[in-house]
C-alpha positions in Angstrom: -5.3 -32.5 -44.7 -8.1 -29.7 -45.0 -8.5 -31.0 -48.4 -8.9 -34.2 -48.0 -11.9 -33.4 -45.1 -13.6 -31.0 -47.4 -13.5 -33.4 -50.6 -15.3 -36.2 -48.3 -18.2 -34.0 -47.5 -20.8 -35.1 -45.3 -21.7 -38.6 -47.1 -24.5 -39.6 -49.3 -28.1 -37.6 -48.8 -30.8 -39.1 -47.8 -33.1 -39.9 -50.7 -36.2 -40.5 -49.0 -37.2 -36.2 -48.3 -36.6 -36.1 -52.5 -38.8 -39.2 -53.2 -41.6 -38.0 -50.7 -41.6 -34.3 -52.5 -41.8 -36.1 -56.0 -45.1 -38.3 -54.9 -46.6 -35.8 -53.2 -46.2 -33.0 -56.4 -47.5 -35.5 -58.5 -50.9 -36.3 -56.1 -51.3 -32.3 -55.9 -51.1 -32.0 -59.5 -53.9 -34.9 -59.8 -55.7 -32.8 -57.4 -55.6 -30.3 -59.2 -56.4 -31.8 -62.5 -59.2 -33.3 -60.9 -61.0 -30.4 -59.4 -60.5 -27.8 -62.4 -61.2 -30.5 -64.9 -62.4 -33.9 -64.3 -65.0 -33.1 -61.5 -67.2 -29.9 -63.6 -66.2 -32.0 -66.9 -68.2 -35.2 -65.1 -71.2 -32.6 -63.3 -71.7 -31.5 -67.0 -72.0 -34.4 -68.7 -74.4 -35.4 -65.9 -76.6 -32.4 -66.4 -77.2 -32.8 -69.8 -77.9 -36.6 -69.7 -80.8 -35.7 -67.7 -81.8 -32.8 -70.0 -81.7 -35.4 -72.9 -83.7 -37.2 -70.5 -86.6 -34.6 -69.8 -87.1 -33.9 -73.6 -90.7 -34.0 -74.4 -92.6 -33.3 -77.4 -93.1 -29.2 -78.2 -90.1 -28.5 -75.9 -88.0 -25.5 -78.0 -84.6 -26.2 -77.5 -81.6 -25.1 -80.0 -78.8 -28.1 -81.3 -75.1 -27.9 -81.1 -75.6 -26.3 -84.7 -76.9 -23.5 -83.7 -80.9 -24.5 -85.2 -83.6 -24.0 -83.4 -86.6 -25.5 -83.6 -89.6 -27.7 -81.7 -89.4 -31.0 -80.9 -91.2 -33.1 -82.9 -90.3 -36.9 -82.5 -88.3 -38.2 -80.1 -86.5 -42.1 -80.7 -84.1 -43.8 -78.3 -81.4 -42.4 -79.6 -82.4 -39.8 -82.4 -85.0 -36.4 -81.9 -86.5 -34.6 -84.7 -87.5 -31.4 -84.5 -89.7 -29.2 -86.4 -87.5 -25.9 -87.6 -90.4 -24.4 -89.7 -94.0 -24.8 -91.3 -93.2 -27.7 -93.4 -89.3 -28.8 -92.4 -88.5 -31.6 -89.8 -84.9 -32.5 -89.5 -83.4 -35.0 -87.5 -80.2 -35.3 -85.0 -78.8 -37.5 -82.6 -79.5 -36.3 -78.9 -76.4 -35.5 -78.0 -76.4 -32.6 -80.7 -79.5 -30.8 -78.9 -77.8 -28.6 -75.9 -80.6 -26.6 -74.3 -83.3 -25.1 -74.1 -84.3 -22.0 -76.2 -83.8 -18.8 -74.0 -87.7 -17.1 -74.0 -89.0 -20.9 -73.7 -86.9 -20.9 -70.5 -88.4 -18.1 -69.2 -91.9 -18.8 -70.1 -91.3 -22.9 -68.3 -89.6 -21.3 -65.1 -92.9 -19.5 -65.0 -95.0 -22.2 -65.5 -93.6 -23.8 -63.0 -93.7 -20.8 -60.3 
């Protein structure tokens, strides 16, 4: 008779505690997807958009490349710059990422 009362055990368990875990993991794992990567990912992009955007002509600024040089030209989508005496090259202006480090400097001073 023991048996019998331990093999029914206490019934189905309620599914709804497991379900309500399950959603709530996955919305803290967007969570946390979202503020290590989407959110500085999107801040990023932002800030360089409105680099490209402040690019005038004789700002020093260094590609994605690596090359340095002085902007030259500046298209809607395109900037040449002037890497020496008698070289202009040309790239798309997503490839230029910043600024050159002294002319940094030396334009934060400017502006002081």
């Amino acid at each position: 008779m023991i048996d019998i009362a331990f093999a029914q055990g206490q019934g189905q368990p309620n599914p709804t505690g497991a379900i309500l875990f399950q959603v709530l993991f996955l919305v803290g794992i967007f969570a946390i997807f979202y503020f290590l990567i989407i959110r500085p990912q999107k801040k990023e992009r932002e800030r360089h958009r409105k680099f490209i955007e402040s690019l005038k002509k004789g700002d020093k600024v260094v590609t994605s490349a690596g090359i340095w040089g002085t902007v030259a030209e500046i298209g809607d989508r395109t900037v040449t710059l002037k890497v020496d005496a008698n070289t202009k090259l040309t790239f798309s202006k997503e490839a230029v990422i910043g600024y050159q480090p002294e002319y940094e400097k030396k334009k934060e001073e400017k502006e002081s």
